[in-house]
C-alpha positions in Angstrom: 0.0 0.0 0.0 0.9 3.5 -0.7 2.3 5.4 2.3 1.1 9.0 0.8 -2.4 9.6 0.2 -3.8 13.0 -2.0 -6.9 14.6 -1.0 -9.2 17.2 -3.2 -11.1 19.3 -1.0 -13.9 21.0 -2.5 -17.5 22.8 -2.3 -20.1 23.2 -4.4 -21.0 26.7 -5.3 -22.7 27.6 -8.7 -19.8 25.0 -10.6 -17.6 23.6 -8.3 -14.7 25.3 -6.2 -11.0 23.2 -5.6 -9.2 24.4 -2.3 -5.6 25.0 -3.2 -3.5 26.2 0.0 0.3 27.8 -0.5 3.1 25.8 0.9 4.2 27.8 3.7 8.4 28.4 2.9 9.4 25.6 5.7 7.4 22.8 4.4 8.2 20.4 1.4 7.0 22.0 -1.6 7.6 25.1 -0.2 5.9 28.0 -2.2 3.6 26.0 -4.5 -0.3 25.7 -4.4 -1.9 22.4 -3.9 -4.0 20.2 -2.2 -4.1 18.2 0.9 -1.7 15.3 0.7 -0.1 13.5 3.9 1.8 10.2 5.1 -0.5 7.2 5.8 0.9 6.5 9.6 1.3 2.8 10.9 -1.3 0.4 11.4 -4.0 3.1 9.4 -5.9 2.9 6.1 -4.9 5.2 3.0 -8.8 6.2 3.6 -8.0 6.9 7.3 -5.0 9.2 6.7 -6.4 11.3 4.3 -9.4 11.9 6.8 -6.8 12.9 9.6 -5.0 15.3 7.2 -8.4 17.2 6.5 -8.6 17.8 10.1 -4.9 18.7 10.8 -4.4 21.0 7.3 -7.9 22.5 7.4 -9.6 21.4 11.0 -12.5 20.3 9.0 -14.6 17.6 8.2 -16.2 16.8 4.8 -19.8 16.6 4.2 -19.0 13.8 1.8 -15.7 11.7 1.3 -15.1 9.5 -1.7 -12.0 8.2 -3.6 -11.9 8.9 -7.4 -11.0 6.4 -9.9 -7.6 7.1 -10.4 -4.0 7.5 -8.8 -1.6 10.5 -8.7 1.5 8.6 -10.3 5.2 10.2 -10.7 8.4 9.1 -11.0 10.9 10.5 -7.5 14.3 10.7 -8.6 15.6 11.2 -5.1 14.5 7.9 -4.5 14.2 6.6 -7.5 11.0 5.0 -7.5 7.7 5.1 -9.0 5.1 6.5 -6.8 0.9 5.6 -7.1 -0.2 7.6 -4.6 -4.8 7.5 -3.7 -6.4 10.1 -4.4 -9.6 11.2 -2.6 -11.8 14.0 -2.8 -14.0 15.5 -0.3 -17.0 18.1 -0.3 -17.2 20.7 2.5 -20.4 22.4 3.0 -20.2 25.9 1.5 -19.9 27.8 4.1 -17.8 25.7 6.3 -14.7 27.9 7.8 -11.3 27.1 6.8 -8.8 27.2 9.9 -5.0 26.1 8.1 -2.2 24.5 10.3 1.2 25.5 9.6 1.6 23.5 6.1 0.3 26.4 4.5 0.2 30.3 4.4 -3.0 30.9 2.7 -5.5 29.3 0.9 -7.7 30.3 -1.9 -11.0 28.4 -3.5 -10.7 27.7 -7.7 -13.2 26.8 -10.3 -11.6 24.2 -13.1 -10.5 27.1 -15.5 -8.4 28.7 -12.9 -7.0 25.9 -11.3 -3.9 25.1 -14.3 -2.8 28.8 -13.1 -1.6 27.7 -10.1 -1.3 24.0 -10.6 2.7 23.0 -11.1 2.5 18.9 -11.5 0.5 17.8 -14.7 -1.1 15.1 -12.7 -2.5 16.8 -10.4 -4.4 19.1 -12.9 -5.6 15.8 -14.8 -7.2 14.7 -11.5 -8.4 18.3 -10.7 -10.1 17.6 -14.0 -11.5 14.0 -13.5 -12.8 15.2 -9.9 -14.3 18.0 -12.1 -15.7 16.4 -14.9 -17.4 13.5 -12.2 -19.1 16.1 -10.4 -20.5 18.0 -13.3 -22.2 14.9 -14.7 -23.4 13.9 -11.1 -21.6 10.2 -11.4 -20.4 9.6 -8.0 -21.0 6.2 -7.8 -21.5 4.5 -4.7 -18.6 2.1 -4.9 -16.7 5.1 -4.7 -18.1 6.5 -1.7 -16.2 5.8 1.7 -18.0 5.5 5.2 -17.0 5.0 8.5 -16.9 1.5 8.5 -16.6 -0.4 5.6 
């Protein structure tokens, strides 16, 4: 199992809204805008981490939390190894407040045709896109849906 997990937090407004927060300068990625990605800890579920992340990166909860049907893949030349990282998504209620831990130094919401402005990695702008495109067409299946206890 993969020991990173993505999330894609999100709220549905007129079209739908990505969060991206800003990598605060002392963190890895320092200075780009993504998403909410974390290390799956011992003994957890990829599901599980991505969960705690939302709440230590945001100190939300989503109003519904599903995994996509795809992986963030890349190559790491530091370690040299391949990387399929899961990807979930979850929607927070509109006007749900936004409280950021110390992984980031702002945050900002984007619709689909803003997003490749600020999204570096190619990947992650394909999934911003799948997410996207499944929510506009109203196709979350329910195999993709994740509750509490599976």
């Amino acid at each position: 199992m993969s020991e990173l997990v993505d999330l894609y937090p999100y709220r549905l407004i007129s079209e739908p809204e990505f969060f991206l927060g800003r990598r605060s300068e002392d963190h890895q990625y320092a200075g780009q805008w993504r998403m909410v990605g974390g290390k799956v800890k011992r003994g957890e579920k990829a599901w599980e981490a991505a969960l705690r992340e939302l709440k230590e990166e945001l100190n939300t909860t989503p109003r519904l939390f599903w995994s996509p049907p795809t992986l963030n893949q890349f190559y790491e030349p530091s370690s040299d190894r391949v990387l399929h990282i899961p990807v979930f998504a979850a929607e927070l209620f509109s006007e749900q407040q936004i409280t950021l831990n110390s992984e980031h130094i702002t945050y900002q919401w984007v619709t689909i045709d803003r997003a490749e402005h600020y999204i570096q990695w190619p990947e992650q702008l394909r999934i911003l896109k799948l997410i996207h495109n499944i929510l506009r067409s109203k196709e979350i299946i329910d195999d993709w849906i994740i509750v509490d206890n599976p």
